[in-house]
C-alpha positions as CSV (number, residue, x, y, z in Angstrom):
1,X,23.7,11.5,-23.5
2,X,27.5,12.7,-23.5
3,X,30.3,10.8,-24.0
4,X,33.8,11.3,-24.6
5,X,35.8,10.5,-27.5
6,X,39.4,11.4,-26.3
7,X,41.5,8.0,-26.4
8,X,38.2,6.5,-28.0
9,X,38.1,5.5,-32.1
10,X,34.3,4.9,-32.4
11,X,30.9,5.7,-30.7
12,X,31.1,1.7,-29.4
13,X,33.8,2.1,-27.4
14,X,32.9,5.5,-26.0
15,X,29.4,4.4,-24.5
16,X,31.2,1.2,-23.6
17,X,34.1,3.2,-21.4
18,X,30.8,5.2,-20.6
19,X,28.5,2.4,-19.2
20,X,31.6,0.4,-17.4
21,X,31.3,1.6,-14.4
22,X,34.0,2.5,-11.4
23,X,34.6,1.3,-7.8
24,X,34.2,4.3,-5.0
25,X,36.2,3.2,-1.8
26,X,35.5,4.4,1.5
27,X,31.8,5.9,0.8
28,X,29.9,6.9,3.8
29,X,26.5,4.8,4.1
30,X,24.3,7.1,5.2
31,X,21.4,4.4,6.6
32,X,24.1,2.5,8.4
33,X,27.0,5.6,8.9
34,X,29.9,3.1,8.1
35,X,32.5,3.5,5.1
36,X,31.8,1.0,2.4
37,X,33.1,0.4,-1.2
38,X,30.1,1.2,-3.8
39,X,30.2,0.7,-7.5
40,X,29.3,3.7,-9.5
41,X,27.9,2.6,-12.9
42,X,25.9,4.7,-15.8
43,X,23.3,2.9,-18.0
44,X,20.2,3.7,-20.3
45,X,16.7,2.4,-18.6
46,X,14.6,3.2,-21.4
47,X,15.1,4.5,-25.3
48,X,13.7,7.7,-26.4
49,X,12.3,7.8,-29.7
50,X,15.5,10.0,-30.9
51,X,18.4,9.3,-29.2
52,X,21.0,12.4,-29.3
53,X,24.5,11.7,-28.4
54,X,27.0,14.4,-27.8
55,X,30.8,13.9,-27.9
56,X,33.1,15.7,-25.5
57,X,35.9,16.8,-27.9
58,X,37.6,19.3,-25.4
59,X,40.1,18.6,-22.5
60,X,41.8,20.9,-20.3
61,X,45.6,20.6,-21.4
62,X,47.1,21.3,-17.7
63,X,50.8,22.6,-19.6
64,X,48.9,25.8,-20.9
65,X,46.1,25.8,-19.1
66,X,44.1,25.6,-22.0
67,X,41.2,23.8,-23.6
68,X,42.1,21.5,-26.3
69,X,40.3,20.2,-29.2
70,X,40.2,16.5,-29.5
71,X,40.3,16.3,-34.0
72,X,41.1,12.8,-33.9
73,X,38.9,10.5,-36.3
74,X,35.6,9.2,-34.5
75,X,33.6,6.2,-36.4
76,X,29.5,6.3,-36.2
77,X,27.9,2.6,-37.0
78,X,25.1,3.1,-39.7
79,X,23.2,1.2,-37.1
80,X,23.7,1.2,-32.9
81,X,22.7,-1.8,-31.2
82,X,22.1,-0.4,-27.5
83,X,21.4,-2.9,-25.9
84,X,24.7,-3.4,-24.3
85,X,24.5,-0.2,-22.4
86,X,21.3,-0.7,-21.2
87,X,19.8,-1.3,-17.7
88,X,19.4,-5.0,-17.3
């Protein structure tokens, strides 16, 4: 699992801007061929034994056309409740 931590202060708030979800307008249906809005939404359907999460810590800085390493402080719980971000 990846997620990013730029503009995010612990691993809680990263899966949750991770699992939110976003709205896609104008997608093409392809059973019915008409444009409708869809809802595009990550989530966990079953736990692995070990989960490994990777943080994102570059971004593309478009003024020097550069990657740019995101040092900012990032909190880990001692434990992770994942139920939240996981498939209903």
């Amino acid at each position: 699992m990846t997620t990013s931590c730029k503009d995010q202060k612990d691993l809680h708030s990263s899966l949750k801007e991770l699992t939110n979800g976003e709205i896609i307008n104008d997608f093409r249906c392809e059973s019915c061929n008409k444009k409708v809005d869809v809802e595009k939404k990550m989530s966990v359907k079953k736990l692995p034994n070990t989960l490994i999460v990777n943080l994102q810590r570059l971004d593309f800085d478009m003024e020097t056309m550069q990657p740019k390493k995101i040092n900012d402080k990032f909190e880990f719980p001692k434990t992770l409740n994942m139920r939240p971000y996981m498939l209903d």
